[in-house]
C-alpha positions in Angstrom: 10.8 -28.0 -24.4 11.0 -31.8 -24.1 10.9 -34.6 -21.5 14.3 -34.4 -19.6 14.0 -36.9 -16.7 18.6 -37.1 -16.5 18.9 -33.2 -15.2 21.5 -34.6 -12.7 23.7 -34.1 -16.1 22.5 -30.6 -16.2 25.9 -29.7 -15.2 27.4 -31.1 -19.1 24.7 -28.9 -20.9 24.9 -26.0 -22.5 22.5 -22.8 -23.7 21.0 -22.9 -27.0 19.0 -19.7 -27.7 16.2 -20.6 -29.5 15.7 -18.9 -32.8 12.4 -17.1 -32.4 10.4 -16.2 -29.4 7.4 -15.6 -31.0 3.6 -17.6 -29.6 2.8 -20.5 -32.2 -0.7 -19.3 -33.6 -2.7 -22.4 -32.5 -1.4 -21.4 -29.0 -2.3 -17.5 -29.2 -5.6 -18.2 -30.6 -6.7 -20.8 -28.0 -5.3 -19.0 -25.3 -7.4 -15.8 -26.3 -10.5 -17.7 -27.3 -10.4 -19.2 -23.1 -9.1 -16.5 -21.4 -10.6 -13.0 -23.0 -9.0 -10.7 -20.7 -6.2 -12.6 -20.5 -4.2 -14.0 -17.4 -0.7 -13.0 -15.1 0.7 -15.9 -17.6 -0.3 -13.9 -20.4 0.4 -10.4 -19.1 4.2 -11.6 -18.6 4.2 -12.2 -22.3 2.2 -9.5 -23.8 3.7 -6.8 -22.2 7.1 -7.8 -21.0 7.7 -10.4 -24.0 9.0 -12.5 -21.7 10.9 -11.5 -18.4 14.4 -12.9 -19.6 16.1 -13.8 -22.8 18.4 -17.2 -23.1 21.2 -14.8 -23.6 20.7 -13.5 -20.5 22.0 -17.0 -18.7 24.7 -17.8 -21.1 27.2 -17.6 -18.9 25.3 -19.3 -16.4 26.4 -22.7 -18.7 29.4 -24.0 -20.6 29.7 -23.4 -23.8 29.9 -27.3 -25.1 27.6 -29.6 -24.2 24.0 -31.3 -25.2 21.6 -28.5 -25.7 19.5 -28.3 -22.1 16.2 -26.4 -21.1 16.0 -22.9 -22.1 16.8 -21.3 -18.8 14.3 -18.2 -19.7 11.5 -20.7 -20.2 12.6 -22.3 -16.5 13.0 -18.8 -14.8 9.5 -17.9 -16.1 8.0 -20.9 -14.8 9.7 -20.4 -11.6 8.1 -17.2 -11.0 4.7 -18.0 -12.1 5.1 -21.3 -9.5 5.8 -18.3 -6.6 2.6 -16.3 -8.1 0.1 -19.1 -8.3 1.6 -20.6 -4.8 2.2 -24.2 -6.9 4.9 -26.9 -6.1 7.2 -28.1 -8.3 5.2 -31.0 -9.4 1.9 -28.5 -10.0 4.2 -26.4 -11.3 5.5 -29.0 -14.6 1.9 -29.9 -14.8 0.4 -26.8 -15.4 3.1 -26.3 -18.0 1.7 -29.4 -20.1 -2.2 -28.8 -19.5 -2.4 -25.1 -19.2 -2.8 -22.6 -22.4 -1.7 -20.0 -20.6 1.8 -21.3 -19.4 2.2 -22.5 -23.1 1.3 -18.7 -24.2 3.6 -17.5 -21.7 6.6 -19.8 -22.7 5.9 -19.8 -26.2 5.3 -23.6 -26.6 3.2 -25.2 -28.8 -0.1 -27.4 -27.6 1.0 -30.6 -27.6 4.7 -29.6 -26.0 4.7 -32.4 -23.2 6.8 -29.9 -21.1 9.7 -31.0 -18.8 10.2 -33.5 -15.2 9.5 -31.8 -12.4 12.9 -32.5 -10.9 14.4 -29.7 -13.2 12.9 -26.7 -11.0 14.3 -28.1 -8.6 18.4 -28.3 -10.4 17.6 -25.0 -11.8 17.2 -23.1 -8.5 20.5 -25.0 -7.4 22.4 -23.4 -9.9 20.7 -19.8 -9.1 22.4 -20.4 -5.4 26.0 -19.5 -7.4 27.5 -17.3 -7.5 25.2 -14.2 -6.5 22.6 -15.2 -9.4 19.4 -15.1 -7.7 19.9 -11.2 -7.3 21.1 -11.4 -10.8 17.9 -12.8 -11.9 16.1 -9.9 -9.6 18.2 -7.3 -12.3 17.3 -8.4 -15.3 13.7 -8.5 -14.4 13.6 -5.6 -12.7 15.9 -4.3 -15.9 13.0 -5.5 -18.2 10.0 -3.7 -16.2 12.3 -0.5 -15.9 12.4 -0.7 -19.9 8.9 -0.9 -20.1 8.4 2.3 -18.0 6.4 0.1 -15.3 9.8 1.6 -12.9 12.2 4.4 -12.6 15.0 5.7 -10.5 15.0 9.0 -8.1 11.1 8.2 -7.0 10.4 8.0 -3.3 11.2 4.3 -1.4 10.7 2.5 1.9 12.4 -0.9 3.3 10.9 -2.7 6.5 11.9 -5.9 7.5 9.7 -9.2 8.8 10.7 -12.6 10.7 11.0 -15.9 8.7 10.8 -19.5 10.2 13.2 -21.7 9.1 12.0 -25.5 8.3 13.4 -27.1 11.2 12.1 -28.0 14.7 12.4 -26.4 17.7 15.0 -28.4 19.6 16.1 -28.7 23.5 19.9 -28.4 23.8 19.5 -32.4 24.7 17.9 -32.9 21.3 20.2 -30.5 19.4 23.1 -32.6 20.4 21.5 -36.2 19.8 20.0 -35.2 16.8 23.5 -33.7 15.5 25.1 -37.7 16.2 22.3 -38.7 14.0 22.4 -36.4 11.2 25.7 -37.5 11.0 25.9 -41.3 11.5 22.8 -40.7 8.8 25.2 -39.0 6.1 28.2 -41.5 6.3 25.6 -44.6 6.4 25.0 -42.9 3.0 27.8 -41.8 1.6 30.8 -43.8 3.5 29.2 -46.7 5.1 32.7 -48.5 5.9 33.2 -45.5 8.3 31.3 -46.8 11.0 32.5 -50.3 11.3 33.5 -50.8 14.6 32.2 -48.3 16.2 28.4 -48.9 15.8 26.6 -51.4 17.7 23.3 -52.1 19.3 23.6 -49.5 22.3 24.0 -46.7 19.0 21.2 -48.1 17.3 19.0 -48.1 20.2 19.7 -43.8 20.8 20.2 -42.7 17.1 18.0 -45.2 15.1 15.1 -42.6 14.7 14.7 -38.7 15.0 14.6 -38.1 18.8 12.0 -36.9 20.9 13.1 -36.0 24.1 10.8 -33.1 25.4 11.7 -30.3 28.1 11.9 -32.7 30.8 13.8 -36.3 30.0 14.2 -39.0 32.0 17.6 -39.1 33.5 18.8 -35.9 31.9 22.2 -35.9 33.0 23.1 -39.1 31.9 21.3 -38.6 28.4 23.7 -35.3 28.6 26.8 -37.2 29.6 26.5 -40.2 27.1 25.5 -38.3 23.8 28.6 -36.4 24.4 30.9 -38.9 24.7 29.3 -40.7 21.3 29.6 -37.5 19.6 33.1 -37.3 21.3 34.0 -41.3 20.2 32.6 -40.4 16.2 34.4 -37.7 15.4 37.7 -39.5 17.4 37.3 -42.4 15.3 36.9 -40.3 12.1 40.2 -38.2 12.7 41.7 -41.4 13.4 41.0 -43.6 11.0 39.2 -41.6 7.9 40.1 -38.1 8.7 39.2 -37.7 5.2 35.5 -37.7 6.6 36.1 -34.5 8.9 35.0 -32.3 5.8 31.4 -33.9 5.5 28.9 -31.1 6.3 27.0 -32.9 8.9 30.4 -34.1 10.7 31.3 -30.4 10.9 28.0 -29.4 12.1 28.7 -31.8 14.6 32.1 -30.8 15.5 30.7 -27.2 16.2 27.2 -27.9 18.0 29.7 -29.9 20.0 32.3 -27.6 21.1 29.5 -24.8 21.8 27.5 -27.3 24.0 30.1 -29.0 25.9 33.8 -28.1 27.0 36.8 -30.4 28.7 37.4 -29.6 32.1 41.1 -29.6 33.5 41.6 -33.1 33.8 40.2 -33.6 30.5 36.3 -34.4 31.1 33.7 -33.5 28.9 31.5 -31.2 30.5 27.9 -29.5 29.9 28.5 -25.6 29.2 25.8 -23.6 31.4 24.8 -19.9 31.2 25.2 -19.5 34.9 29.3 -20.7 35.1 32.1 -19.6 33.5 32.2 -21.9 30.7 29.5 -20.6 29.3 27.3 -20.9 26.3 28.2 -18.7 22.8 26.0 -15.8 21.7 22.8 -16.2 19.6 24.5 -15.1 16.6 26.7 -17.9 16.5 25.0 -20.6 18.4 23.8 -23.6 16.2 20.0 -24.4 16.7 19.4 -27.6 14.1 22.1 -29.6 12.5 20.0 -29.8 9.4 20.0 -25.5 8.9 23.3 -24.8 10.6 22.5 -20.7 9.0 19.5 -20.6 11.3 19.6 -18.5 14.3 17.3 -17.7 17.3 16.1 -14.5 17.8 13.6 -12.6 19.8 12.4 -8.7 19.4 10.5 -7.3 22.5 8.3 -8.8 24.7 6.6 -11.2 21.9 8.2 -12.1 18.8 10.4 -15.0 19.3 11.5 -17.5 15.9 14.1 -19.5 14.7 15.6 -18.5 10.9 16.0 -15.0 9.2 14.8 -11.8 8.4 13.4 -10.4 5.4 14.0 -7.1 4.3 11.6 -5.2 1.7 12.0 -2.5 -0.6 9.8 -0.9 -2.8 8.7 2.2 -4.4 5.4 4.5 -3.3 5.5 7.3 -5.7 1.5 8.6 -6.2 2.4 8.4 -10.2 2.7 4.9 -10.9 1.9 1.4 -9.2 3.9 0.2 -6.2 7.3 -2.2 -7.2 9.9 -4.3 -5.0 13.2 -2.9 -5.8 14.9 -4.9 -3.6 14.9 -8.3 -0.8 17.4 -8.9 1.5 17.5 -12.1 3.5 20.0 -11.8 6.9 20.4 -13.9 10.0 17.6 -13.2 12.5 20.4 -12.1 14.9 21.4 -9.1 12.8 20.6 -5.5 13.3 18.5 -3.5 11.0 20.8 -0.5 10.5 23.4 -3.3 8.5 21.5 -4.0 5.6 21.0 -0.5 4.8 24.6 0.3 2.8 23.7 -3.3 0.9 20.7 -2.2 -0.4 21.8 1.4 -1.7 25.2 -1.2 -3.5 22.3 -2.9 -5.4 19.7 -0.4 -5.6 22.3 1.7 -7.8 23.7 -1.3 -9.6 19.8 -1.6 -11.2 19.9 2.5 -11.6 17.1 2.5 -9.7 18.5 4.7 -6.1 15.2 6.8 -4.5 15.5 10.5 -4.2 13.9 9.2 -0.8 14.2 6.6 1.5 11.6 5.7 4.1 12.6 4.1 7.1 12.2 3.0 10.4 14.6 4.1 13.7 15.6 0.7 13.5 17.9 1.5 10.1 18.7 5.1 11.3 22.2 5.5 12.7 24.4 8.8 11.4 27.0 7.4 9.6 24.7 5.4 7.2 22.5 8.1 6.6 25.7 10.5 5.9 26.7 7.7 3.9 23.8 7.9 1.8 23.9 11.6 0.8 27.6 11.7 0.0 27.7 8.2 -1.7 24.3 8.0 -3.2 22.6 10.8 -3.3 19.6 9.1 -1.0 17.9 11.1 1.9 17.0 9.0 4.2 14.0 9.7 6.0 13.7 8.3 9.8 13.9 9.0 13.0 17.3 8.9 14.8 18.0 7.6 18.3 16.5 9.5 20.7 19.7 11.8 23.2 20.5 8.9 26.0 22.2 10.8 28.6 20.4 11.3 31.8 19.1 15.0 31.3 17.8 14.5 28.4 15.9 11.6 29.6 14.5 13.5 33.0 14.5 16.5 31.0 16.4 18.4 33.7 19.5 19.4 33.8 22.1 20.9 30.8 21.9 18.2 28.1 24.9 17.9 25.3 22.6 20.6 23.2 23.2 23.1 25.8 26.7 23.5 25.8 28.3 25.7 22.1 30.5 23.7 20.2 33.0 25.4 18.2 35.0 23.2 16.2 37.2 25.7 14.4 38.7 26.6 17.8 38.2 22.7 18.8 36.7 24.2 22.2 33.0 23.7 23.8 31.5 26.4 26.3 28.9 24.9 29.1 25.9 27.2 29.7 27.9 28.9 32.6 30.5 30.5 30.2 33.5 27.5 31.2 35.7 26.4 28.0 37.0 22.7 27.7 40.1 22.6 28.9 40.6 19.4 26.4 39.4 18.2 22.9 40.2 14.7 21.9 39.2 12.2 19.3 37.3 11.1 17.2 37.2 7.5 18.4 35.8 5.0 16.7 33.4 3.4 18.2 33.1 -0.8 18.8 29.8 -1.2 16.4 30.2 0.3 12.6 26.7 1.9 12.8 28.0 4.3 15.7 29.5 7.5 14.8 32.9 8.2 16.0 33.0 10.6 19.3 34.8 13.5 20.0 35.3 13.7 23.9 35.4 17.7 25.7 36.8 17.6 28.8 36.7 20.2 31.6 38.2 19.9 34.8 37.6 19.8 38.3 38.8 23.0 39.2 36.1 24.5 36.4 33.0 22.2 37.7 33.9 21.7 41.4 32.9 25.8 42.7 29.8 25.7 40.1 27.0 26.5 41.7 24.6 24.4 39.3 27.1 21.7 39.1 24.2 19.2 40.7 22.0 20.1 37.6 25.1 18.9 34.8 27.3 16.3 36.5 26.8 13.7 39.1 30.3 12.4 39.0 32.0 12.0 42.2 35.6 13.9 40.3 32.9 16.5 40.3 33.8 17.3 36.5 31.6 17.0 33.4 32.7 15.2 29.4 30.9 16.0 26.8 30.4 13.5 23.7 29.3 14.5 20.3 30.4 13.0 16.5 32.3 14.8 14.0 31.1 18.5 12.3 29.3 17.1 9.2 27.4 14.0 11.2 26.5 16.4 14.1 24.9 18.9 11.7 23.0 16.0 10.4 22.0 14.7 14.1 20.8 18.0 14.8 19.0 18.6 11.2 17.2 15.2 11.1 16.0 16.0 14.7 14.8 19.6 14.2 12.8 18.1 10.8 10.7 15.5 12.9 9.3 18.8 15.1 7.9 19.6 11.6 4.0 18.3 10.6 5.3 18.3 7.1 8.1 15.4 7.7 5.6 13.7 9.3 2.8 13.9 6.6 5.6 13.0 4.4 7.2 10.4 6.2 3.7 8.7 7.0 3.9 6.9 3.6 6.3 4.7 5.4 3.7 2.8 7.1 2.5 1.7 3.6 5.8 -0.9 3.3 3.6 -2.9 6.3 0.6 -4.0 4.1 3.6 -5.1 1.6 4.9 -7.2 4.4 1.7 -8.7 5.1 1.1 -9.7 1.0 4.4 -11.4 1.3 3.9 -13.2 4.7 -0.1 -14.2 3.8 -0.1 -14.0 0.2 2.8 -15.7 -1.0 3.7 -17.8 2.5 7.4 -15.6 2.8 6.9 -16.3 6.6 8.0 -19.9 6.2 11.4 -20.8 4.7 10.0 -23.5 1.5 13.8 -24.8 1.6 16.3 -24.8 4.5 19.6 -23.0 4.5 20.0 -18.9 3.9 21.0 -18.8 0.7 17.9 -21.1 -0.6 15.5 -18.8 1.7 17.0 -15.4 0.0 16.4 -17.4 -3.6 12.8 -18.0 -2.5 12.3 -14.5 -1.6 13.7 -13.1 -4.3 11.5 -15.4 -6.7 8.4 -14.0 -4.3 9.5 -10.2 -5.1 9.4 -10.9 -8.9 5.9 -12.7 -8.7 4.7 -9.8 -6.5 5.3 -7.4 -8.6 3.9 -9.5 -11.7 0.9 -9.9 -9.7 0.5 -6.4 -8.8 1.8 -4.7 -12.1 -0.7 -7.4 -14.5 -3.9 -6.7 -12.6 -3.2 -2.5 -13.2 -3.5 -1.1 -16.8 -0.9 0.9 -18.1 0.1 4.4 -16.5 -2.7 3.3 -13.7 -1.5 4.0 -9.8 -3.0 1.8 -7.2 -6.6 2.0 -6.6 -7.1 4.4 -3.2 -7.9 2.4 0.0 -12.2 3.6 0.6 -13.2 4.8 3.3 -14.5 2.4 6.4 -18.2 2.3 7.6 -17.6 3.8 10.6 -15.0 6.9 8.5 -18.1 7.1 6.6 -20.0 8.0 9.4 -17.1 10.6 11.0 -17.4 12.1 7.7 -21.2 12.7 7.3 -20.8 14.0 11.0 -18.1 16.4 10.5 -15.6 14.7 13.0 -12.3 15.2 11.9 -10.0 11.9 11.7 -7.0 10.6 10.7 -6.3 10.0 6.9 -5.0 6.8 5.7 -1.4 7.0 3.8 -3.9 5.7 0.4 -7.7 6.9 1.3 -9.5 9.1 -0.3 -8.9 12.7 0.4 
């Protein structure tokens, strides 16, 4: 490596793979003269040989240009700075004073290493193009080809909250703090933009980050006057540079705008309120900081309530080997579980490493995913459904859908009085892709209005009953999944799930995956996709080879149940 302090050229360079890979001998023998029993550093080297190879980035580069970085070298750095928790600036320092960064890299001792401003254009140019799950492949390519992984084992996926690095914002703020983010990027970039249009009024609201608080002075006419500023930039901009329009932050602007404000019929701007007609847009799409416009708010029962993303986790939990992360997934905090699911299987069998099993929560279950699964995939996936929402099953009185026979050769149903449908229509897709498509039975009112049980299966005033139920094949699955879960073994079996949890909390604690590092979705995924690599170079360097994880021992007070004879519950990993 050398001194590169100009990476802002990194886009003219090109990869040079470098003829041999091997540790200088100075560097080997100092590094195993301080560090006997070796290091994570070292492990990455002595067993891997490295995670990655230059080749492996070559198309990452153009093929002319001054010789840059080896991008293996800056990849392997970039995972041992998410292991040790370093910044970039510890990070290049540790690669010029530590023997074991130089063992792992392959540098000699008095290498003086690289700026620290290269980590950071290196992980811009992993935000391309899909590359940081590229990176995830090849490493998880190199464990898999030293046997530390494998394919067809048993899997679980549970997902986690992340906090974006923004502030929590009033609407009020959200709005004034969108005018300055942009009067901020065109001072930069196009200066001659605001001539005319900024004087001292502007520089007294926008000339520092605001700080308004729940309850302003003179709300309404804060309200009313950030509007119309925000209405008078982007006016001026179409009018005179509409060139500008494109800047990020003037977009940002343009949209926090329109979903916090709308024009009355005589043209007036005019605050959007939940409680009129005008409004306010859904979570999902609602802007919450003009410097993270991917963040979202979100809330999950009565407690958890962020602004930013979800995290979702994969690994394996076979009992013959140590514990790996196949897979991260970063969505919006406003998504549901059950769409990440087909995502993951997409990349799971791109690395030819698809689970015999998959452990779950009901929060992924839904039937045509799981159908998907076994007929695409070959995955089981092991959760438990939706519970039966109709109103007998709830009160459990009453003849549920599971009462009535289903014949769908015929295309009839028979209620538990001995009635046939007098229709059969559908499927029909349903509004949300993780819903199955319904078939609907119909029977009359001449059928259901003399029935003298008729209270016990309808309460509709045509005095008829419709029955809903999915197609043959997802219906057989319904009722299969839900006759397993009466089963002690599927739950013995599907108790390893709860294991993904302590996984959850090693990223969140151990490696600070609860807070966003950069701002924007596809820079949070790249963070936890370089935390899933360190993890599992953490976990895999401090096992030796063919060794599963250590089992959790017992407590003091297990201990105790034990020498008394009281039964108890067994952890997923104690000692049987």
């Amino acid at each position: 490596m050398h001194d590169d302090r100009e990476m802002s050229e990194e886009c003219e360079m090109s990869v040079r793979p470098r003829p041999g890979a091997e540790v200088p001998d100075l560097t080997a023998r100092m590094a195993r003269a301080s560090n006997p029993v070796g290091t994570t550093a070292m492990w990455v080297r002595d067993r891997l040989d490295g995670l990655w190879r230059d080749e492996d980035f070559a198309d990452w580069y153009p093929r002319d240009g001054r010789p840059g970085l080896s991008p293996a070298q800056l990849a392997t750095v970039s995972v041992l700075q998410f292991v040790l928790g370093l910044s970039d600036r510890d990070a290049a320092e540790a690669v010029r004073c530590r023997i074991d960064f130089k063992y792992a890299l392959g540098l000699e001792l008095d290498d003086p290493g690289f700026h620290h401003s290269v980590l950071t254009d290196f992980r811009d140019r992993l935000l391309q193009d899909g590359r940081a799950d590229r990176l995830l492949d090849l490493a998880l390519a190199r464990l898999k080809g030293a046997g530390l992984v494998r394919e067809r084992t048993t899997q679980r996926t549970d997902s986690t909250h992340v906090l974006a690095t923004v502030r929590d914002l009033t609407r009020l703020e959200l709005v004034t703090e969108a005018v300055r983010a942009a009067l901020e990027e065109l001072a930069r970039t196009a200066d001659h933009a605001l001539d005319g249009l900024v004087g001292e009024d502007w520089g007294r609201r926008y000339g520092r980050p605001v700080r308004l608080g729940k309850n302003p002075t003179r709300p309404k006419t804060r309200i009313n006057t950030t509007g119309d500023d925000a209405r008078r930039l982007l006016e001026h901009l179409g009018r005179n540079h509409p060139s500008l329009l494109g800047r990020p932050q003037v977009q940002v602007l343009r949209q926090i705008l329109v979903q916090n404000y709308y024009w009355d019929p005589v043209g007036r701007l005019r605050w959007r309120d939940d409680d009129d007609a005008s409004g306010l847009p859904p979570s999902a799409q609602r802007i919450v900081s003009p410097y993270d416009p991917t963040a979202r708010y979100a809330r999950r029962g009565q407690v958890t309530r962020w602004t930013g993303f979800l995290a979702h986790v994969t690994e394996t939990c076979s009992d013959d080997g140590p514990n790996v992360i196949t897979d991260v997934a970063t969505m919006p905090a406003t998504s549901a579980d059950t769409e990440v699911l087909p995502g993951i299987h997409s990349r799971l069998e791109r690395r030819s490493l698809l689970p015999d099993e998959h452990l779950v929560d009901g929060g992924y279950t839904s039937l045509p995913h799981l159908e998907q699964a076994q007929r695409g995939h070959r995955v089981t996936v092991v959760g438990p459904l939706p519970g039966n929402p109709t109103r007998q099953h709830r009160r459990g009185e009453g003849f549920a859908r599971d009462d009535f026979r289903i014949d769908f050769d015929r295309k009839e149903v028979t209620c538990p009085q001995g009635q046939v449908s007098a229709g059969w229509h559908g499927p029909y897709p349903t509004s949300s892709p993780t819903a199955a498509p319904l078939i609907i039975a119909r029977f009359t009112k001449s059928q259901c209005q003399p029935c003298p049980v008729r209270a016990k299966c309808t309460s509709s005033r045509d005095a008829h009953r419709s029955v809903g139920f999915p197609p043959r094949e997802l219906l057989e699955l319904q009722l299969r999944n839900r006759a397993d879960q009466q089963d002690p073994a599927w739950h013995k079996r599907y108790a390893v799930r709860s294991g993904i949890e302590g996984t959850i909390c090693e990223f969140a604690h151990g490696h600070g995956m609860r807070h966003c590092r950069y701002r924007g979705q596809a820079k949070a995924h790249l963070q936890h996709v370089l935390t899933a690599i360190a993890v599992n170079v953490e976990r895999l360097s401090k096992q030796a080879p063919g060794e599963s994880a250590p089992p959790r021992p017992p407590t003091a007070f297990q201990d105790h149940l034990d020498q008394q004879g009281i039964p108890r519950l067994r952890s997923w990993r104690a000692v049987s």
